[in-house]
VOBA-1610 file (N, C-alpha, C; in pm, whole numbers, padded with zeros to 5 digits, always signed):
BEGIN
Unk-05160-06821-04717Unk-05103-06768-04594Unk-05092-06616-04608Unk-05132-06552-04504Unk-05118-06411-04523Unk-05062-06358-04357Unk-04956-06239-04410Unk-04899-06218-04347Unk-04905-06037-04295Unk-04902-05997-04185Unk-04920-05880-04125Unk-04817-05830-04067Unk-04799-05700-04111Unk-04679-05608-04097Unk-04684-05472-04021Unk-04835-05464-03961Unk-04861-05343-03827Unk-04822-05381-03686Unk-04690-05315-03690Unk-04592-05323-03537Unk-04704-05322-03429Unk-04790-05215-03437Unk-04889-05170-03305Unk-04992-05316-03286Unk-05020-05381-03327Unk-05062-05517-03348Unk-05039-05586-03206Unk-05102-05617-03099Unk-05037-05691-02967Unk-05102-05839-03045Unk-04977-05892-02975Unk-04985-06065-02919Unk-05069-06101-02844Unk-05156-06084-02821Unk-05210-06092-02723Unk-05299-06256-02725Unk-05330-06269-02835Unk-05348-06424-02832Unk-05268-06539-02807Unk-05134-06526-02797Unk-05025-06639-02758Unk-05062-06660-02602Unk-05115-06554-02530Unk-05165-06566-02430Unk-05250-06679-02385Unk-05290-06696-02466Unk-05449-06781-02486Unk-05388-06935-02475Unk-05276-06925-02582Unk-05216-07039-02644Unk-05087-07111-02524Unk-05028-07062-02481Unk-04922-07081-02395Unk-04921-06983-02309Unk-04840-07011-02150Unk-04872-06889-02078Unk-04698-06835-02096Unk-04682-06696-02114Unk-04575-06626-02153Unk-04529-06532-02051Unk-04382-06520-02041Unk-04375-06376-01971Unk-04417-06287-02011Unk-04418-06164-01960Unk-04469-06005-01948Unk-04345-05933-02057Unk-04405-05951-02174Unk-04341-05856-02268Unk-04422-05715-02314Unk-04376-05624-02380Unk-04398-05531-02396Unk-04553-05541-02552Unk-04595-05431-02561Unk-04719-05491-02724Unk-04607-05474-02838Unk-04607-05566-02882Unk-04552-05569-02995Unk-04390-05621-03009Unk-04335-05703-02876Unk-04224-05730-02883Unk-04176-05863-02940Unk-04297-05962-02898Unk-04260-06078-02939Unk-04382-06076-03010Unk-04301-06177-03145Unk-04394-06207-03262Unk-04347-06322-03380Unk-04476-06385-03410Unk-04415-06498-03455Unk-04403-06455-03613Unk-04274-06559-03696Unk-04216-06581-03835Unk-04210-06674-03922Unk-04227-06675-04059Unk-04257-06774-04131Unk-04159-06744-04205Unk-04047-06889-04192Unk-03926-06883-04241Unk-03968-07049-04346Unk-03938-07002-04464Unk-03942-07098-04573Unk-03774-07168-04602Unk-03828-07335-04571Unk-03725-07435-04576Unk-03728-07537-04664Unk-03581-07615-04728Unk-03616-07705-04775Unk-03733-07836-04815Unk-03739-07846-04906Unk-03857-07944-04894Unk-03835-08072-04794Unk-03902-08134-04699Unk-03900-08223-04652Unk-03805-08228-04518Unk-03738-08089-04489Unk-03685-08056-04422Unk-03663-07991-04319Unk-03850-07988-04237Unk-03854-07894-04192Unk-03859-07983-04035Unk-03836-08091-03989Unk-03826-08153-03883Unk-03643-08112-03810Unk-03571-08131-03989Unk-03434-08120-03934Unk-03412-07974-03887Unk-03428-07896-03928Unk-03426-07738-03952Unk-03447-07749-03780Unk-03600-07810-03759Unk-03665-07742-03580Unk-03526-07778-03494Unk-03490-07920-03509Unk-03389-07975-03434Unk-03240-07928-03418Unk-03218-07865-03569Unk-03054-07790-03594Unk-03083-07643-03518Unk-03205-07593-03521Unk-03206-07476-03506Unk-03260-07436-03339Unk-03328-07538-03293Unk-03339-07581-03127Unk-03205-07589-03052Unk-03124-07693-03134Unk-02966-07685-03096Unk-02869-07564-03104Unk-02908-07477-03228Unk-02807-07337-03217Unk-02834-07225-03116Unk-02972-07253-03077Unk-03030-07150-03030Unk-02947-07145-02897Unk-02944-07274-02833Unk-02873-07260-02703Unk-02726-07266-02693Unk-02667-07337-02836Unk-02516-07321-02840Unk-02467-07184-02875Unk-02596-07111-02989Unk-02526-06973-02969Unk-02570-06876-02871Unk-02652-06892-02753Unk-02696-06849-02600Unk-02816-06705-02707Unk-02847-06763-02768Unk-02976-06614-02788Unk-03118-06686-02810Unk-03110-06758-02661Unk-03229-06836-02588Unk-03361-06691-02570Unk-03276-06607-02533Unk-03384-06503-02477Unk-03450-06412-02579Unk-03417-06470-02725Unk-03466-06404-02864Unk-03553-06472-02942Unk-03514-06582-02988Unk-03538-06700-03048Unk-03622-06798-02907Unk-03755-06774-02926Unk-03820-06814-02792Unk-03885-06978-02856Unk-03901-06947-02998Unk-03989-07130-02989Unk-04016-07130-03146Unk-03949-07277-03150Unk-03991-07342-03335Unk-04052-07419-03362Unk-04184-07375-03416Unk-04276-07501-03440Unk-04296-07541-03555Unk-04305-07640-03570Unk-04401-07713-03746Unk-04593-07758-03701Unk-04645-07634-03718Unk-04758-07669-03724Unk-04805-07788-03758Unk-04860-07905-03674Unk-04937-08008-03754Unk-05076-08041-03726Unk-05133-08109-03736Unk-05267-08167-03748Unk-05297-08305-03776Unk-05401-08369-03660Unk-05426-08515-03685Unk-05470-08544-03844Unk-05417-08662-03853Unk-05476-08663-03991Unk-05526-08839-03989Unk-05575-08954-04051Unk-05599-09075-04082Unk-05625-09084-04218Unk-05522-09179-04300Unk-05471-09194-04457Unk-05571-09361-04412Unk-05623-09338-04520Unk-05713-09482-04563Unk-05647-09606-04698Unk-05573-09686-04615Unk-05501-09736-04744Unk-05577-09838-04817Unk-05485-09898-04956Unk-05590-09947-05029Unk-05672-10089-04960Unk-05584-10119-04841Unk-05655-10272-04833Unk-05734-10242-04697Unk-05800-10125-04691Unk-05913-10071-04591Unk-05843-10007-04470Unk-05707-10036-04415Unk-05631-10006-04303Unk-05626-09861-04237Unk-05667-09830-04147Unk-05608-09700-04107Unk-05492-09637-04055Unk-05409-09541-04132Unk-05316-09516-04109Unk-05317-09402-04016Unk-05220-09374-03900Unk-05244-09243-03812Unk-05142-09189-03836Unk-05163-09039-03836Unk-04993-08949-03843Unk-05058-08833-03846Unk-04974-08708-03873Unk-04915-08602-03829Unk-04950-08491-03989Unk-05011-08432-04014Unk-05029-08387-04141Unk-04978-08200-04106Unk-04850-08179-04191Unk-04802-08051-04222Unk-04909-07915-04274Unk-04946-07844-04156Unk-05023-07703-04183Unk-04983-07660-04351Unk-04844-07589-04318Unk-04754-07553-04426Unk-04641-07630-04436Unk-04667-07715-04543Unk-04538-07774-04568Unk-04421-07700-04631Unk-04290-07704-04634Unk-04176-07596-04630Unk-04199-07495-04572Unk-04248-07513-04442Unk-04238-07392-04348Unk-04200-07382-04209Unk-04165-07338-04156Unk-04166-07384-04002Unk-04162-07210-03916Unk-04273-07205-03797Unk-04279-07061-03736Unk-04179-07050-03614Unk-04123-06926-03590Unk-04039-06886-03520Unk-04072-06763-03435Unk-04120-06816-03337Unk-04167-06683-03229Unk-04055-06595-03194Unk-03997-06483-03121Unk-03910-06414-03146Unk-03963-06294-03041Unk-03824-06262-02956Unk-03807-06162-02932Unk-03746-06036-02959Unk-03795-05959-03046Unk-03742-05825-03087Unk-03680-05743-02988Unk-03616-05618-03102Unk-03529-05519-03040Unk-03613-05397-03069Unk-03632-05277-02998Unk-03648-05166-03012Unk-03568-05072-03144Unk-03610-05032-03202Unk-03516-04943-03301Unk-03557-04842-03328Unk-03482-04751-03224Unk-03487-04633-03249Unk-03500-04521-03405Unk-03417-04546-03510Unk-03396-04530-03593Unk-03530-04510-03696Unk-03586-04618-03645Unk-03721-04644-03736Unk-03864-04629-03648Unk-03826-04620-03500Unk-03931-04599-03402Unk-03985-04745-03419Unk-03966-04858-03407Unk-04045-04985-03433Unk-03965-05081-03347Unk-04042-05236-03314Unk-03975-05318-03317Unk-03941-05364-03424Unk-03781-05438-03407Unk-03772-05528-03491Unk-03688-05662-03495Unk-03694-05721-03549Unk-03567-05885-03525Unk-03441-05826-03518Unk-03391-05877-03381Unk-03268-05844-03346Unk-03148-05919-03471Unk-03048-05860-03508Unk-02952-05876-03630Unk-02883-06037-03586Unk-02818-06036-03472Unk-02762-06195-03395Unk-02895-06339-03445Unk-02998-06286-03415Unk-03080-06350-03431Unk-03116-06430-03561Unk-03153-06282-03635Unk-03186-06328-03795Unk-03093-06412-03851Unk-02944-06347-03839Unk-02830-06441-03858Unk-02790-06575-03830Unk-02861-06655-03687Unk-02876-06750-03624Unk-02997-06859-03725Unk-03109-06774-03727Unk-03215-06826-03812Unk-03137-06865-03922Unk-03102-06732-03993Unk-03063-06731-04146Unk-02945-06850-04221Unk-02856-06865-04093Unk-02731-06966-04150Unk-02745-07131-04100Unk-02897-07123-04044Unk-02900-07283-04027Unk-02938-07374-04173Unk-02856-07453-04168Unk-02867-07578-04280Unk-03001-07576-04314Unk-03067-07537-04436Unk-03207-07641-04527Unk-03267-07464-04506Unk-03225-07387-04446Unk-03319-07276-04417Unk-03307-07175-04570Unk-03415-07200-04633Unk-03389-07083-04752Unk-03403-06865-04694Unk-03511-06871-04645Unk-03561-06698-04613Unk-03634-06710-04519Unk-03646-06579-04430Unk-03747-06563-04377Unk-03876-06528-04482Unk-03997-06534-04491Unk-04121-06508-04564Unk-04160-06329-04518Unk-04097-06236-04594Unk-04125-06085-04599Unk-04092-06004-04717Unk-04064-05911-04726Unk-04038-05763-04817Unk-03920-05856-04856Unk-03874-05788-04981Unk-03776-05782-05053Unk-03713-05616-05011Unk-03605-05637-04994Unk-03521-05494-04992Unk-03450-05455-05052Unk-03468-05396-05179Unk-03361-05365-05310Unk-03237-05300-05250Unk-03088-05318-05285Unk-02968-05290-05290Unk-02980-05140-05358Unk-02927-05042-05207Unk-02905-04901-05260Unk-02838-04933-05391Unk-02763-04966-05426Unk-02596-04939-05606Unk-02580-05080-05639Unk-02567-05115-05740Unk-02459-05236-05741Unk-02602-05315-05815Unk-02547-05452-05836Unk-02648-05549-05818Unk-02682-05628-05745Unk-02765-05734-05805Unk-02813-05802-05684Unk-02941-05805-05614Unk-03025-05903-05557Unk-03164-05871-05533Unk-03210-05803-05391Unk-03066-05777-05282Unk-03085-05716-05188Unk-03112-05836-05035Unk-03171-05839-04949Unk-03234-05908-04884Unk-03362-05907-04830Unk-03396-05987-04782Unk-03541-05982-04697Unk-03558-05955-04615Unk-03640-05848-04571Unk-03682-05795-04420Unk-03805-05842-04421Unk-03790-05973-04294Unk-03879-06037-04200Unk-04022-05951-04185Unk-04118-06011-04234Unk-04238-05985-04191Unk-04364-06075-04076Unk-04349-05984-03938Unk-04462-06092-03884Unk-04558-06159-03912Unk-04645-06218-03898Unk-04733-06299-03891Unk-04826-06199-03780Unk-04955-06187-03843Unk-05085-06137-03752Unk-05109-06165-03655Unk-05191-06145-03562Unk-05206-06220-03464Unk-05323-06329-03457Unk-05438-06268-03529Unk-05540-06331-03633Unk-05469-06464-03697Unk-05326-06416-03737Unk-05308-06552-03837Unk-05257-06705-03750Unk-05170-06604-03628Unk-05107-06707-03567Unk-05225-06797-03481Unk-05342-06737-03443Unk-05473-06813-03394Unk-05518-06888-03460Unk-05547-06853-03583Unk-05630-06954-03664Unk-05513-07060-03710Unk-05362-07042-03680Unk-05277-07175-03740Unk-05299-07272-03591Unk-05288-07210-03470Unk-05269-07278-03378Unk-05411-07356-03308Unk-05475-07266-03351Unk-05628-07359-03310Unk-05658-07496-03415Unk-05620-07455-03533Unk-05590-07549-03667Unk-05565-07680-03609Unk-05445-07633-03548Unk-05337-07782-03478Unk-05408-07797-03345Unk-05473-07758-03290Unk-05558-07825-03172Unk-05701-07860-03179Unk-05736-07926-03315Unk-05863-07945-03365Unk-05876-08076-03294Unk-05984-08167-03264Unk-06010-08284-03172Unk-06018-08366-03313Unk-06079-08392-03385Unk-06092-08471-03472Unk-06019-08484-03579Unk-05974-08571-03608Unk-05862-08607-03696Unk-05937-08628-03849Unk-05821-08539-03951Unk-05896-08532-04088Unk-05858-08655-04208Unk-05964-08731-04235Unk-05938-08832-04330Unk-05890-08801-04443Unk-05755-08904-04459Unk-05773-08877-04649Unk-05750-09005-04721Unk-05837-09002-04786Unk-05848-09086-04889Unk-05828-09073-05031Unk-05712-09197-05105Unk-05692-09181-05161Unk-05791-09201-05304Unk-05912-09127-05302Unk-05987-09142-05387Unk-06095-09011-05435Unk-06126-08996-05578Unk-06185-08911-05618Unk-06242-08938-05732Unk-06401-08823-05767Unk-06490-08893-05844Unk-06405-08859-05956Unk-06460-09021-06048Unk-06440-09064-06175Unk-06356-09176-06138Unk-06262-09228-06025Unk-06206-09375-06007Unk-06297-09478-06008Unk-06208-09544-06007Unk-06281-09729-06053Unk-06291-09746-05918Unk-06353-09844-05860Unk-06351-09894-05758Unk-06399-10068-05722Unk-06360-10162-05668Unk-06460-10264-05574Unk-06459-10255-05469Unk-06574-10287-05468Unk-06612-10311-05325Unk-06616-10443-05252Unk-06550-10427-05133Unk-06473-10547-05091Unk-06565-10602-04986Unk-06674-10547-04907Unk-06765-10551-04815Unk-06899-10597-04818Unk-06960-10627-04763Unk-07102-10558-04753Unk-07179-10638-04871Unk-07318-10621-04854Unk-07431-10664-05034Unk-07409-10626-05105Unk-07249-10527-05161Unk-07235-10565-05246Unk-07117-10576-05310Unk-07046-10660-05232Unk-06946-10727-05238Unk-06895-10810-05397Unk-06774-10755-05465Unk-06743-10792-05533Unk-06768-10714-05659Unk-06900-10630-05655Unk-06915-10521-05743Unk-06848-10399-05785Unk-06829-10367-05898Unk-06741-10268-05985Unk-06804-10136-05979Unk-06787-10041-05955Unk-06821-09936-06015Unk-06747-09814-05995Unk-06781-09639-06018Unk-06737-09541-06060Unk-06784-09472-05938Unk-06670-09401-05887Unk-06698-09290-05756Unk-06738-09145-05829Unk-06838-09133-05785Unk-06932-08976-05852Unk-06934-08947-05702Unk-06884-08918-05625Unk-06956-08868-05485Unk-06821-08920-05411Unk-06727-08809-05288Unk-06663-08814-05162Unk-06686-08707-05085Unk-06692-08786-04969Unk-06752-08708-04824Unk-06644-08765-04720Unk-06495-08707-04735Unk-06400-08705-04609Unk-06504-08704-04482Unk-06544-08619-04477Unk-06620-08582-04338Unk-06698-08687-04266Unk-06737-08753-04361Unk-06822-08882-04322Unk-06800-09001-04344Unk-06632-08984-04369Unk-06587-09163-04442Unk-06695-09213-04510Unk-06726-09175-04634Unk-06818-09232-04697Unk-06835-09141-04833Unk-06856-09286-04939Unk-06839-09248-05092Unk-07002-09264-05127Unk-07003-09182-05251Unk-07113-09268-05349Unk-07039-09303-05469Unk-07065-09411-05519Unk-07075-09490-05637Unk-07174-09546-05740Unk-07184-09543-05834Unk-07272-09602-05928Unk-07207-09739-05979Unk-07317-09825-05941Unk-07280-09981-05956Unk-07378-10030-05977Unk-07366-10123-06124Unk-07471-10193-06217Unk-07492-10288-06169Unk-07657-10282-06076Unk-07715-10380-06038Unk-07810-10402-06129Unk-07861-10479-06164Unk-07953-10521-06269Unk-07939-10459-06402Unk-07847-10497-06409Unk-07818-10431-06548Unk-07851-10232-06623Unk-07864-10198-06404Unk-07896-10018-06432Unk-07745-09984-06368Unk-07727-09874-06385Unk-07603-09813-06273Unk-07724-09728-06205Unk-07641-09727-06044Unk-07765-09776-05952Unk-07643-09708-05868Unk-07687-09550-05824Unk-07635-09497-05690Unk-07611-09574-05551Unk-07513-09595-05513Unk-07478-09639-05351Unk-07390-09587-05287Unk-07356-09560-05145Unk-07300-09477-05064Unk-07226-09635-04969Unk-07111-09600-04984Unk-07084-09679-04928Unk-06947-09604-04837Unk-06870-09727-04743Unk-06798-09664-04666Unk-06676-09677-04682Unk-06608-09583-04674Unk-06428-09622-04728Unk-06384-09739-04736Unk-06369-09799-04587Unk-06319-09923-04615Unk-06382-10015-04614Unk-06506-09978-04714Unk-06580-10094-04793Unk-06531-10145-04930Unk-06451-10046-04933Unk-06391-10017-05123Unk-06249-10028-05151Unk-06168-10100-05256Unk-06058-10064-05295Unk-06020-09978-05398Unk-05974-09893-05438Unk-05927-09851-05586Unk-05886-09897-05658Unk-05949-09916-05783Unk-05851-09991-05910Unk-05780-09878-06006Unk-05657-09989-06027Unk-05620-09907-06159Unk-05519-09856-06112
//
């Protein structure tokens, strides 16, 4: 994941993606705030809920968990359907900034970050480290956007038409094959092709090991 930190940078692709009000270049921009493991469904929901109990609706504009179709091939041939995590421990936070004079830039309004920052499972926003003028201590993090480049290629990601297989298999497993001519036969996966639901295997037919391509849920995994 890579992340971009040139204010002058327009949004201009969220455009593309959702239709938005008329903000200024460079006002709203999305954030990659790193969360508990496994926790990033509760986070959208606690933090959907603060947004409007603490009324900074007009800052905190939208929380997503990037996902993507996915189909898990289980061992007894079945297809499983669900939801597969872009970035897992992550979740993005579009955002309306403040002007700051001080620094001539936009930047995340302070109510805001604070809103983000004190919800349950939420570790950081994903930016700079800011060392502590005196004292100790590691300082805090100043929020770094997300590109606009980056936020396209996550969101087109999640609007892909075809759903990505996974199987729980890779060369050097055992396998039978439960299907087909050659049903009941043993052999070793040298060859996976997600893309094409479909393995090769070497399986001793006549006493050779003897390349075959066969199809996921032609096969179980042993072992």
């Amino acid at each position: 994941m890579t992340f971009g930190s040139d204010e002058s940078e327009q949004l201009n692709v969220m455009s593309e993606i959702d239709s938005e009000p008329e903000y200024a270049p460079g006002q709203v921009r999305w954030y990659a705030v790193q969360v508990a493991s496994g926790c990033e469904k509760r986070v959208k929901l606690n933090l959907d809920q603060r947004v409007q109990t603490l009324d900074v609706a007009d800052r905190i504009l939208k929380v997503e968990i990037p996902q993507t179709q996915a189909i898990k091939l289980r061992k007894d041939g079945s297809r499983q359907h669900s939801q597969e995590k872009v970035f897992p421990g992550y979740v993005l936070i579009q955002m309306k900034l403040n002007w700051n004079n001080e620094f001539n830039q936009w930047d995340v309004d302070d109510e805001a970050w604070q809103v983000v920052k004190n919800t349950p499972h939420v570790i950081n926003f994903v930016g700079a480290e800011q060392k502590r003028h005196s004292g100790r201590g590691r300082g805090h993090v100043k929020p770094l956007p997300l590109s606009p480049s980056e936020v396209d290629r996550i969101f087109r990601q999640t609007q892909q038409q075809e759903a990505v297989v996974k199987v729980e298999m890779a060369s050097g497993d055992h396998i039978l094959v439960l299907s087909g001519p050659f049903k009941d036969f043993e052999g070793d996966v040298i060859e996976v092709s997600p893309e094409r639901n479909k393995l090769k295997a070497l399986l001793s037919i006549f006493g050779r090991d003897t390349p075959v391509e066969l199809e996921f849920n032609q096969v179980e995994k042993q072992g």
